[in-house]
SEROGU-47751 format. One line per field, with one value per atom (N, C-alpha, C, O): residue number from 1; atom name; x negated, y negated, z negated. Coordinates in pm, 1 decimal. Layout:
! SEROGU-47751
seq	(NUM  ...)
atom	(CA  ...)
xx	(X  ...)
yy	(Y  ...)
zz	(Z  ...)
This chain:
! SEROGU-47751
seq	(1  1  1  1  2  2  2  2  3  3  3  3  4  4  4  4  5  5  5  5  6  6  6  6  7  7  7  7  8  8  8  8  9  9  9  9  10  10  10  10  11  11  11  11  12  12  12  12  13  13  13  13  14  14  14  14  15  15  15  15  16  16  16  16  17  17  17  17  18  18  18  18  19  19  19  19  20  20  20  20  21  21  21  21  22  22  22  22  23  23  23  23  24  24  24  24  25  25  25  25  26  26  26  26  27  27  27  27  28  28  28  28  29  29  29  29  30  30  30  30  31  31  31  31  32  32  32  32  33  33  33  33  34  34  34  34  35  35  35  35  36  36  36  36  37  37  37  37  38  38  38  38  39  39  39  39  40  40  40  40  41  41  41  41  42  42  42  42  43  43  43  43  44  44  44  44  45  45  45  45  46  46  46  46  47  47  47  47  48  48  48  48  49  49  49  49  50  50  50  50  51  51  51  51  52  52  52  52  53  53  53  53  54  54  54  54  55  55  55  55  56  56  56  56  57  57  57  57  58  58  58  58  59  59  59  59  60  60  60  60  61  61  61  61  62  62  62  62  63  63  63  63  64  64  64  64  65  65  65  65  66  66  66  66  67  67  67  67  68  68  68  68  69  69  69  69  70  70  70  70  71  71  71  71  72  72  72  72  73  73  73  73  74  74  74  74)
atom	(N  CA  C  O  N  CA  C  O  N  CA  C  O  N  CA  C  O  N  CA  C  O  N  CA  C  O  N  CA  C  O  N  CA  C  O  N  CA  C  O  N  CA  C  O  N  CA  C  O  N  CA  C  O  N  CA  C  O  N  CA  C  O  N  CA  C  O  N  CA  C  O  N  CA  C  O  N  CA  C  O  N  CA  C  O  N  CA  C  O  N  CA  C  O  N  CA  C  O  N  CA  C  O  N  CA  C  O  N  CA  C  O  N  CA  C  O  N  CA  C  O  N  CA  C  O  N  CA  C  O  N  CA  C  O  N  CA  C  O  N  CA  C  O  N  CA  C  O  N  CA  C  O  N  CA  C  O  N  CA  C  O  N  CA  C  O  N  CA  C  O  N  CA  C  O  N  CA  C  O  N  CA  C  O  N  CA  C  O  N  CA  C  O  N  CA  C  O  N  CA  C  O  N  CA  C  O  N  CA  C  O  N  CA  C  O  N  CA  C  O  N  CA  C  O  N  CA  C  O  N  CA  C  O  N  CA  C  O  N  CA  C  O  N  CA  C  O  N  CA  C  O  N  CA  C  O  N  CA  C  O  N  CA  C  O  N  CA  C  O  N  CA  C  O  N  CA  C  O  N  CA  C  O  N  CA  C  O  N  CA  C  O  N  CA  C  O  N  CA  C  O  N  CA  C  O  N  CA  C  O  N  CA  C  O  N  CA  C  O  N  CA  C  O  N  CA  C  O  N  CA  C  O)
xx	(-1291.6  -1224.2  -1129.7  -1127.9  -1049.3  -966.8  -1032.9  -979.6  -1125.8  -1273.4  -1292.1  -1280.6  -1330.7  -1372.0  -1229.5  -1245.3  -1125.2  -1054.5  -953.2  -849.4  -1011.4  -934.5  -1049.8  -1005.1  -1198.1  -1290.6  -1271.2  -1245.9  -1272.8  -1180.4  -1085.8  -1120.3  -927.9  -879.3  -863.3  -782.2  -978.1  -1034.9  -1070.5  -1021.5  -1219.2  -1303.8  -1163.1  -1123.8  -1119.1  -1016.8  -950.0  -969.0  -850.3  -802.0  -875.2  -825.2  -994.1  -1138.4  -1130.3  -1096.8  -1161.9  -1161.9  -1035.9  -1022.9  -962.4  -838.7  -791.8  -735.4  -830.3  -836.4  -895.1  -816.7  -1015.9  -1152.0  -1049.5  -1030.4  -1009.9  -957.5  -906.9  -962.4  -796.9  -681.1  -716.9  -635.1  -830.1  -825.5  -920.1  -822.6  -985.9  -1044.7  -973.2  -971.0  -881.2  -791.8  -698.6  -652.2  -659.4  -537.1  -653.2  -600.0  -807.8  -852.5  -882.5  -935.7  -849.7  -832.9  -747.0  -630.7  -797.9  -700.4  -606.1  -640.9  -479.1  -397.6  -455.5  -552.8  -437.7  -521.9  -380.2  -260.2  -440.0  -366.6  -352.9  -399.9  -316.0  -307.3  -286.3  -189.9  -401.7  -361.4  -360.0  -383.4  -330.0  -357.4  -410.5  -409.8  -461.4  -563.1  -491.0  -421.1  -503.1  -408.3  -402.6  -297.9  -530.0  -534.9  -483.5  -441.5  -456.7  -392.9  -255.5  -187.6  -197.0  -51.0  -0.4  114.3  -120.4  -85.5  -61.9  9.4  -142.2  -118.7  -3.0  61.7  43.0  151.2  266.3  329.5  283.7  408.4  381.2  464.5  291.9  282.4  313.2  409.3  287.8  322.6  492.6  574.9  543.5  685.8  801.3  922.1  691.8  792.3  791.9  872.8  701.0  762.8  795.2  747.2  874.2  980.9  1078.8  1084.4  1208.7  1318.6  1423.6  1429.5  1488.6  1631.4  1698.8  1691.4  1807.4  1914.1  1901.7  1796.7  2017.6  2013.1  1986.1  1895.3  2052.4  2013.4  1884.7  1824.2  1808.5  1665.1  1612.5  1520.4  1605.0  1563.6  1571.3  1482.3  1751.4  1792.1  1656.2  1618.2  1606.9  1566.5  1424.6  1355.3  1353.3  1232.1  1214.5  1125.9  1270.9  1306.3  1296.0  1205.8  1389.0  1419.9  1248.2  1215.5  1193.8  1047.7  954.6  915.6  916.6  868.0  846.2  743.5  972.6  984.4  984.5  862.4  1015.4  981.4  841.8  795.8  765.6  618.7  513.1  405.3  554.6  531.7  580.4  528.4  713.2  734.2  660.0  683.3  592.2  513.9  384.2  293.3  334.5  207.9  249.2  182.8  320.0  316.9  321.2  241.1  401.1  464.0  315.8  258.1  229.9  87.7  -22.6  -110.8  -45.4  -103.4  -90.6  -171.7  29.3  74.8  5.6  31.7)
yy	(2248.6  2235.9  2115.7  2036.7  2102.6  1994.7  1857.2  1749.2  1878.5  1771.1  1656.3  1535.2  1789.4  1765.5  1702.2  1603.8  1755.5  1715.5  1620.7  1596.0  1562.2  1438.9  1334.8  1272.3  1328.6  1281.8  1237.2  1116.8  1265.3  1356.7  1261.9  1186.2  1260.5  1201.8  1023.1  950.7  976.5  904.4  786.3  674.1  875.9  818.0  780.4  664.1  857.9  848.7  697.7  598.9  721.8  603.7  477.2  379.6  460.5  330.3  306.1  194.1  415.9  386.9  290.6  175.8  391.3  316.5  151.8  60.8  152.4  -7.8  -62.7  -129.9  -83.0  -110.1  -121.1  -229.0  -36.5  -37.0  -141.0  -250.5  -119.5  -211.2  -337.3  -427.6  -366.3  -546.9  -524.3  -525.6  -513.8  -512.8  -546.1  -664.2  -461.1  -494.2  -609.4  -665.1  -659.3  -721.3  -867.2  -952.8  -894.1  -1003.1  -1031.8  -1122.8  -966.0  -961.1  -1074.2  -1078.5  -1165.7  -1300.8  -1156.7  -1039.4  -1232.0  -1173.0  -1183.9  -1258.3  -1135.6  -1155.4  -1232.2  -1205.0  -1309.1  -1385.4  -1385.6  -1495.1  -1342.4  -1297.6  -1451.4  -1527.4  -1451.2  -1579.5  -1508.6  -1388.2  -1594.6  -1618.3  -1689.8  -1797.7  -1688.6  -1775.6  -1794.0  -1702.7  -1950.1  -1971.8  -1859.7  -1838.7  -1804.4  -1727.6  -1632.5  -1569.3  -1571.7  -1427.0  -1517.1  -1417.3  -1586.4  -1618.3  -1639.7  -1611.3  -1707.3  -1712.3  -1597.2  -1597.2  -1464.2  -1309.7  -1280.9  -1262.2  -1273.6  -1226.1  -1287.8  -1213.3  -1374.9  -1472.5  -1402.3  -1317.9  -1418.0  -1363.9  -1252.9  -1238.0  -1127.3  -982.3  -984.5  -918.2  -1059.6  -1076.6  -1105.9  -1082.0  -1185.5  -1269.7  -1158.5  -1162.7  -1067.0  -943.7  -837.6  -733.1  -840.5  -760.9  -772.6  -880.5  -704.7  -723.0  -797.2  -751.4  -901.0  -922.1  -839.8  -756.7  -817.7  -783.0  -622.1  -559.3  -585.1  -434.4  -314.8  -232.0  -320.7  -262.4  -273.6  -166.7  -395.1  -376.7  -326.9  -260.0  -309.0  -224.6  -82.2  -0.4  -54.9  66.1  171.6  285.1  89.0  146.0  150.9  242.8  28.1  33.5  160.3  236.3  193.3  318.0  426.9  510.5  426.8  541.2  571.7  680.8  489.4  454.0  546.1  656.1  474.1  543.9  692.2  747.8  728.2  846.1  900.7  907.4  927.5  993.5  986.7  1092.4  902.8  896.3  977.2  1024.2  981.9  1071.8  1220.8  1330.4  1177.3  1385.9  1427.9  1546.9  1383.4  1429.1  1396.9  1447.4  1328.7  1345.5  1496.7  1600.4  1483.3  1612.8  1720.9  1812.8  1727.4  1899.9  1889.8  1998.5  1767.2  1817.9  1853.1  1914.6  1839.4  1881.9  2078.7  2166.1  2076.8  2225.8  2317.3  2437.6)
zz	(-3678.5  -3551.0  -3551.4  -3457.0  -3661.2  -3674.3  -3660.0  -3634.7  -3675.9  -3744.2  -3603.1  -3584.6  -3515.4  -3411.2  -3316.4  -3244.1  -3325.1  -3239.5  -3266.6  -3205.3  -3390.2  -3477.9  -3376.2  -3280.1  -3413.8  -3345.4  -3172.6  -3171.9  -3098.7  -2992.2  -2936.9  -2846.1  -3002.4  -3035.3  -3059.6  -3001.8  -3173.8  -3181.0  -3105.6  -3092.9  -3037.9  -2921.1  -2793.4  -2784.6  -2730.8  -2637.9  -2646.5  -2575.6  -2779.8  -2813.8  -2827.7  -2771.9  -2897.8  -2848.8  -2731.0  -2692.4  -2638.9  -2513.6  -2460.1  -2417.8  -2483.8  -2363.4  -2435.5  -2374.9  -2561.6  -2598.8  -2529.7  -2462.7  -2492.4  -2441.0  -2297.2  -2241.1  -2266.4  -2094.8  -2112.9  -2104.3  -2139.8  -2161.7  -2219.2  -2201.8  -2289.5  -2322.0  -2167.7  -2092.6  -2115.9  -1969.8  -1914.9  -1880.2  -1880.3  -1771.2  -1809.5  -1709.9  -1923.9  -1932.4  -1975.1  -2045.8  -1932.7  -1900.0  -1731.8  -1668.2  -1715.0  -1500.3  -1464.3  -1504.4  -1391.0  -1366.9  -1257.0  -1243.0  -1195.1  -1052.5  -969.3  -980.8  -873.9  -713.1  -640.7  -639.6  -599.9  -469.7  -393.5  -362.7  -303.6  -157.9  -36.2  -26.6  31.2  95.5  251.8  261.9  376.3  474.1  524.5  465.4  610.2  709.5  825.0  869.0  905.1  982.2  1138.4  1199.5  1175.6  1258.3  1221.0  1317.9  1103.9  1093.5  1056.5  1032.8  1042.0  1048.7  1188.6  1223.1  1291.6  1413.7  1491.8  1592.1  1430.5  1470.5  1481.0  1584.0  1328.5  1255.4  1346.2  1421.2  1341.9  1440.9  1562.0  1594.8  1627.8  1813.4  1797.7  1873.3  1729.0  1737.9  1666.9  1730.1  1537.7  1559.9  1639.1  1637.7  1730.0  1858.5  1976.0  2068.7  1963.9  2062.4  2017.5  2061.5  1930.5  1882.8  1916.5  1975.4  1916.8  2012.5  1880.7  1766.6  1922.5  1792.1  1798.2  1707.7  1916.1  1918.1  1838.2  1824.6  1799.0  1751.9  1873.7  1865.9  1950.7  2073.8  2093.6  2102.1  2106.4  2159.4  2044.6  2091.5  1894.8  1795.3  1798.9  1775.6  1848.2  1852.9  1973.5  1944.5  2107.7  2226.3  2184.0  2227.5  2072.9  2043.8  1948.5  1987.3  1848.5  1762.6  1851.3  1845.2  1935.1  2048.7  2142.2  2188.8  2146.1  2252.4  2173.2  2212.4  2029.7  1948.4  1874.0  1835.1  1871.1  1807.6  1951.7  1965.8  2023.1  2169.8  2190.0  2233.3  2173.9  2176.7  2073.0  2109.3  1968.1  1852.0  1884.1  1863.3  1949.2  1960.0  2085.9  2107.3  2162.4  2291.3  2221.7  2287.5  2107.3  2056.1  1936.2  1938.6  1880.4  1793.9  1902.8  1885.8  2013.6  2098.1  2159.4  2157.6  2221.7  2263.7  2165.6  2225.4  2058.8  1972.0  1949.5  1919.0  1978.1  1966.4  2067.6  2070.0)
């Protein structure tokens, strides 16, 4: 029994070597943009509100919209 779960043991540990030089030959991923999805990103920021107030009323819009989607679900 010991035999086996020394074995066991073992194999596991091979493995997760094996993982681990795998994984730790993985270049990073880079995350890029494309100018149309930066042009998105900007147009949907620019109608957002600055002021705190217009945050405070957009917050306020939202969660009011969510509690009449949760109370109709009911």
């Amino acid at each position: 029994m010991n035999q086996e779960i020394l074995q066991v043991v073992k194999d596991s540990i091979r493995d997760n070597q094996k993982l681990l030089t795998t994984l730790g030959n993985e270049r990073p991923v880079e995350l890029t943009l494309h100018q149309e999805e930066e042009n998105i990103l900007s147009s949907l920021l620019d109608l957002l509100p600055r002021s705190t107030a217009g945050k405070l009323a957009l917050a306020g819009l939202v969660a009011f919209v969510a509690w009449g989607l949760v109370r109709s679900r009911d």
